[in-house]
C-alpha positions as CSV (number, residue, x, y, z in Angstrom):
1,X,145.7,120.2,16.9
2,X,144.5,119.7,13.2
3,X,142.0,117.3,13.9
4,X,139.9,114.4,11.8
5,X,136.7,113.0,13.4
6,X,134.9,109.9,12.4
7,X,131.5,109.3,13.8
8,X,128.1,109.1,12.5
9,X,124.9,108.8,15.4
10,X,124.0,111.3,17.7
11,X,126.4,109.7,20.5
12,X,129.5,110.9,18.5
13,X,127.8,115.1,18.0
14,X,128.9,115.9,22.0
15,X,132.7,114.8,21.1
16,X,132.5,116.7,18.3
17,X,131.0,120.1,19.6
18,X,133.8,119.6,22.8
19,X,136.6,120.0,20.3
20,X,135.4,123.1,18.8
21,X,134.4,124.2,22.1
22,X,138.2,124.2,23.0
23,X,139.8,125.2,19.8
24,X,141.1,122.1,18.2
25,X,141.1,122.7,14.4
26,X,138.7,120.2,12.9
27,X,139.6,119.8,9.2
28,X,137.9,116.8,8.4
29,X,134.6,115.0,9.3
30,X,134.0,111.5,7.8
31,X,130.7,110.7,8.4
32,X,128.5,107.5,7.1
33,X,126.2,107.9,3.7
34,X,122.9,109.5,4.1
35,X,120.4,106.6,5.0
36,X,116.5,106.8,3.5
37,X,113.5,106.8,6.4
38,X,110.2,106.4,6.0
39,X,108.2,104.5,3.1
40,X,110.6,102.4,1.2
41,X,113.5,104.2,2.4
42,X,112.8,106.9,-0.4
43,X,113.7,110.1,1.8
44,X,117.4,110.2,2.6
45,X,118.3,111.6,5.9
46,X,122.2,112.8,6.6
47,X,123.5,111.1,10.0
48,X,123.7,113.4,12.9
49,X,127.1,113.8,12.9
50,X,126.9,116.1,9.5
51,X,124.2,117.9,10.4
52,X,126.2,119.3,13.4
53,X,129.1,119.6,10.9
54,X,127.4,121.4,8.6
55,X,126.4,123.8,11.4
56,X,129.8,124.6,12.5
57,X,130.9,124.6,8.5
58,X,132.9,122.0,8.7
59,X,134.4,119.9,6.0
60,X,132.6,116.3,5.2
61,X,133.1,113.6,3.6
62,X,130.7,110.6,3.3
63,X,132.9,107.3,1.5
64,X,130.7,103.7,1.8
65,X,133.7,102.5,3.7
66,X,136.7,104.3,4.5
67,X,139.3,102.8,2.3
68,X,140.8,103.6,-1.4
69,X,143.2,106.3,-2.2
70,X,141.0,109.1,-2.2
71,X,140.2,109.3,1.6
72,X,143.9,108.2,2.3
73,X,145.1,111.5,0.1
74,X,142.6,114.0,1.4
75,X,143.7,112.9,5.1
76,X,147.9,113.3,3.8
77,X,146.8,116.5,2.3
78,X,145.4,118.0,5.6
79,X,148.2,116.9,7.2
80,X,145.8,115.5,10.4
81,X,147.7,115.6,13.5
82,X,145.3,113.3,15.0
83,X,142.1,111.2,14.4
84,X,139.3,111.0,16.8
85,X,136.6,107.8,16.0
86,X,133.1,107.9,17.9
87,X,130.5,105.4,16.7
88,X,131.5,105.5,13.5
89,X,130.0,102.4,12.2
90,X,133.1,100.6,10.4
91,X,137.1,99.5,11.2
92,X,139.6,101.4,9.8
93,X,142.6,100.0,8.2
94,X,146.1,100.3,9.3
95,X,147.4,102.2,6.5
96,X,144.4,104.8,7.4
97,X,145.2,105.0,11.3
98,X,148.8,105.3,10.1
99,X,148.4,108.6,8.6
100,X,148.0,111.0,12.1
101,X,150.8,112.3,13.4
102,X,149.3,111.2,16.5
103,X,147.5,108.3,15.4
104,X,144.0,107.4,16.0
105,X,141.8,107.8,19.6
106,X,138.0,106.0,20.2
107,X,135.5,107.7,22.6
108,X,134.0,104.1,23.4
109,X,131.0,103.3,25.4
110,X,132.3,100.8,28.3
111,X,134.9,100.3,31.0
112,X,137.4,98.4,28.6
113,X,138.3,95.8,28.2
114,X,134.7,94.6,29.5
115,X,132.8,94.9,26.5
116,X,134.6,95.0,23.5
117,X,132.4,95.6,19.9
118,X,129.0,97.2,18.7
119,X,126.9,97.3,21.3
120,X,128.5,97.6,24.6
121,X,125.7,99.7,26.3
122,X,123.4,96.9,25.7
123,X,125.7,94.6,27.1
124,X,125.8,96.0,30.1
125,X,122.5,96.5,31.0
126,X,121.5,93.0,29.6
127,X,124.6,91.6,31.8
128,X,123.3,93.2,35.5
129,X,126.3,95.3,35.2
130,X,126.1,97.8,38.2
131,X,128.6,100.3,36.5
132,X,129.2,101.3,33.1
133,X,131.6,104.2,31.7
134,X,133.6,105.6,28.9
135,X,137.5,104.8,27.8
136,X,139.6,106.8,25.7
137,X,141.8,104.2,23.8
138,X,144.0,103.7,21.0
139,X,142.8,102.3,17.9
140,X,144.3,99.5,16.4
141,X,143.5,96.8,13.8
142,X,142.2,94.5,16.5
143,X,138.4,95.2,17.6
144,X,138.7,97.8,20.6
145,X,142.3,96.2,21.9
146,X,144.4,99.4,21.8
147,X,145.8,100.7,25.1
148,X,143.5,102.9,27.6
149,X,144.6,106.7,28.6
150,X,141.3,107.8,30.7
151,X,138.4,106.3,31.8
152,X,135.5,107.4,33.8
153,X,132.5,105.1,35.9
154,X,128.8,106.2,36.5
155,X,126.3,103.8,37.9
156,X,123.9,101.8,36.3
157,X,120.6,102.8,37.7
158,X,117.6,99.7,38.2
159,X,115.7,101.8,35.9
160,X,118.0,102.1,33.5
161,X,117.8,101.8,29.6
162,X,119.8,101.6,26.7
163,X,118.6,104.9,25.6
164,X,118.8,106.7,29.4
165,X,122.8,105.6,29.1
166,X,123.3,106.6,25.5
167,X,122.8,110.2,26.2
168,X,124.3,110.5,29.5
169,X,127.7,108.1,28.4
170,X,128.0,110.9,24.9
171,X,128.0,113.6,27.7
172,X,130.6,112.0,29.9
173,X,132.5,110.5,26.7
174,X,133.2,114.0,25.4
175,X,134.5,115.4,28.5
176,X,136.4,112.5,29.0
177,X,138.0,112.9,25.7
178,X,139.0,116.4,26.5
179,X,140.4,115.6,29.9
180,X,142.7,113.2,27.7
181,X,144.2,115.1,24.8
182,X,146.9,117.0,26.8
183,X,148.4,113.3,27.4
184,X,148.2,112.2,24.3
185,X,149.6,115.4,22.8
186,X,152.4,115.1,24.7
187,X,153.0,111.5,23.4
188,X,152.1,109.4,26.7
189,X,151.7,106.1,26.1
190,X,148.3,104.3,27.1
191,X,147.8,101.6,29.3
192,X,147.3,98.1,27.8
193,X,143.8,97.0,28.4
194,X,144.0,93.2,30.4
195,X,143.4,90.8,27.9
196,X,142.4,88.2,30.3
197,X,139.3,90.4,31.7
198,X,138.3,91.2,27.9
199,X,134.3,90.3,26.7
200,X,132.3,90.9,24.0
201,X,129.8,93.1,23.1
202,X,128.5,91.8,19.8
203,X,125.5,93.4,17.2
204,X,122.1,92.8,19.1
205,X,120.2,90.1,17.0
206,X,116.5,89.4,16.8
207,X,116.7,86.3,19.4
208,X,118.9,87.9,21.7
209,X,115.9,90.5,22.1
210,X,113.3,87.7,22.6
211,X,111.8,87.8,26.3
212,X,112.3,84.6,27.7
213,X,109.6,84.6,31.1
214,X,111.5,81.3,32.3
215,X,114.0,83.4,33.6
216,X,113.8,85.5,37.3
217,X,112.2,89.0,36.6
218,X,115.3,90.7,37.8
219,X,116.9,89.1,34.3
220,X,113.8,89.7,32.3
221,X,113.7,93.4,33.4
222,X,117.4,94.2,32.4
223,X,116.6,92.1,28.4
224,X,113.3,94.9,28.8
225,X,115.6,98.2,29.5
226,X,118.6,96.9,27.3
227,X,116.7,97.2,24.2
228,X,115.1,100.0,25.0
229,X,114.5,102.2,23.0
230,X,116.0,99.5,20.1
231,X,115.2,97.1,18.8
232,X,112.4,96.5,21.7
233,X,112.3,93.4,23.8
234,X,110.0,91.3,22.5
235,X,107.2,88.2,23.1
236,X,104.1,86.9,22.1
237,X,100.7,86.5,22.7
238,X,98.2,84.5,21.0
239,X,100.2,84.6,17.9
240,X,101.0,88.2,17.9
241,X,104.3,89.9,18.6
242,X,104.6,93.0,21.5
243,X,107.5,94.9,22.5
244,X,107.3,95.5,26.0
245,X,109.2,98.6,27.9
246,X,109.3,100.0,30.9
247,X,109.4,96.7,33.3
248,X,109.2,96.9,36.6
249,X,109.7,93.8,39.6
250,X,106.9,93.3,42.0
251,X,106.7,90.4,44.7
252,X,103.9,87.8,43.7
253,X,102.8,83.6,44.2
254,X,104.4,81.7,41.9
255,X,102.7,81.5,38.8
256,X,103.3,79.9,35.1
257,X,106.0,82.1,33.5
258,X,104.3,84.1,30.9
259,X,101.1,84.1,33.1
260,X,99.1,87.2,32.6
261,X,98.4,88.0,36.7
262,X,96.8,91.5,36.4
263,X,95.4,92.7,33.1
264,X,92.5,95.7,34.2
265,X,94.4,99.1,35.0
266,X,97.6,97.1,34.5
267,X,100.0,94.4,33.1
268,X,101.7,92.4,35.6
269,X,103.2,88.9,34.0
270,X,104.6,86.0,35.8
271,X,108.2,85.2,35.3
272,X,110.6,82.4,36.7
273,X,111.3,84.1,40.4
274,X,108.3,86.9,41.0
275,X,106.9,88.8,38.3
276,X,107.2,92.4,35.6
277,X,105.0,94.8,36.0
278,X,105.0,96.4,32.1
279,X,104.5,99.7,31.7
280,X,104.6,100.4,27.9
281,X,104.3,98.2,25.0
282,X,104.2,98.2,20.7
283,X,102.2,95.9,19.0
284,X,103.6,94.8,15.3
285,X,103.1,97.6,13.2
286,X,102.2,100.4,15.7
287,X,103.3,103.1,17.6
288,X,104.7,102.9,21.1
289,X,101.7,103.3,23.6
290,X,100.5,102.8,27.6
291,X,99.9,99.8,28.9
292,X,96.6,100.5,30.4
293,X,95.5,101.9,26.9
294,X,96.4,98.7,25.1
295,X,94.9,97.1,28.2
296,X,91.8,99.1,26.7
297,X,91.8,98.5,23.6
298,X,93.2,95.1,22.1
299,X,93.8,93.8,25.4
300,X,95.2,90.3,26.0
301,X,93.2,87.2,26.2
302,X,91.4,85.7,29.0
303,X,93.6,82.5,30.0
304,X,96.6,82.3,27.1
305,X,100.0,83.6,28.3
306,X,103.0,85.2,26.6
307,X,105.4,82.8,25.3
């Protein structure tokens, strides 16, 4: 098939690489703008979906938004038998998904329709989900509403973080796209998702990723390991913001929430129902270190808690 993928982070490169692997003809990759890193944003940096494109010599093209007549012609043009959307960052518009011959298909990141939108890895760990998955759906104007043709579960682990599922969901996402194209090739018609069982998965904002210790530490834990890697969990202490990472639940007497219980080798902190033990943290404006070296260093102080 003549193939046109959208994506833009590395989540989307696996789908990608699995199409070439098994000979679909990709003619087109619409990828976000290069972004700037570092100092003011001065040093752009392509996404990692056109690096891997520009490995494999593909054609890219990079629009602000994909709308206007130019992107619309190019995709007539190539005469796209099918467009394949993985994390690429914006909606597309019904006169765009109306172009493939075979329409549009999304790799997305959850067991739809449980966690519809942006984030739905995040969701899931922040929810206590026990499973997670991938669903190959039809895209349609409405946010992730378009009928499912496969799907496949893996378990969310205890220890579990955003960034732990986001490499091994791209992995099973690709194959799972694979496994799908013979039925969608052939014109099979996907199942419509179950609107009453739908949810959310909204951009993470700033408050949502506030700790909040007057909650049991199983709840705490899954806030730590859903934004983890990003944006960080995050709390205060004496006036000063921390990330905190790497949480794990030990048994203690009840204390304060946001008590400091153990603070020598160790961090343990007092939530609602027992207690985190954290084992990595970043204060504002530093890198990502150990516990016990912050623990040696700035350490917290003697009687005021995390709030």
């Amino acid at each position: 098939m003549r193939v046109a993928f959208f994506g833009t982070p590395e989540f989307a490169v696996p789908s990608l690489e699995a199409l070439l692997a098994v000979g679909h003809d990709v003619v087109l990759v619409v990828t976000q703008p290069d972004h700037g890193e570092g100092h003011l944003h001065r040093t752009p940096r392509p996404p990692a979906v056109k690096r891997a494109a520009e490995s494999a010599g593909l054609r890219i093209a990079q629009p602000d938004r994909p709308r206007g007549e130019a992107l619309l012609t190019l995709m007539r043009d190539l005469q796209v038998d099918l467009g394949v959307v993985v994390a690429y960052g914006h909606l597309l518009r019904p006169e765009l998904l109306a172009i493939p011959r075979l329409g549009f298909v999304n790799v997305h990141a959850s067991l739809l329709p449980r966690w519809r939108g942006a984030a739905p890895i995040h969701w899931a760990i922040l929810s206590g989900d026990r499973e997670t998955g991938v669903a190959i759906m039809r895209v349609e104007a409405g946010l992730d509403t378009g009928g499912v043709w496969h799907s496949q579960r893996i378990p969310i682990a205890d220890s579990d973080t955003t960034g732990a599922l986001f490499t091994r969901l791209a992995t099973l996402g690709a194959h799972a796209l694979i496994e799908a194209l013979p039925a969608i090739a052939a014109g099979t018609e996907p199942v419509p998702q179950a609107e009453s069982e739908a949810t959310l998965a909204p951009k993470i904002s700033r408050d949502l990723a506030r700790v909040h210790w007057d909650e049991p530490a199983e709840r705490v834990s899954c806030r730590l390991r859903a934004m983890d890697p990003r944006p960080g969990a995050w709390s205060t202490l004496a006036g000063h913001e921390l990330k905190l990472f790497e949480p794990t639940v030990v048994t203690v007497t009840p204390a304060a929430p946001g008590t400091i219980l153990v603070a020598d080798h160790e961090l343990v902190v007092a939530c609602k129902r027992d207690a985190l033990r954290i084992g990595s943290l970043q204060p504002a404006g530093k890198r990502r270190m150990e516990a016990r070296d912050w623990i040696r260093g700035s350490g917290p102080v003697p009687g005021i808690p995390f709030e």
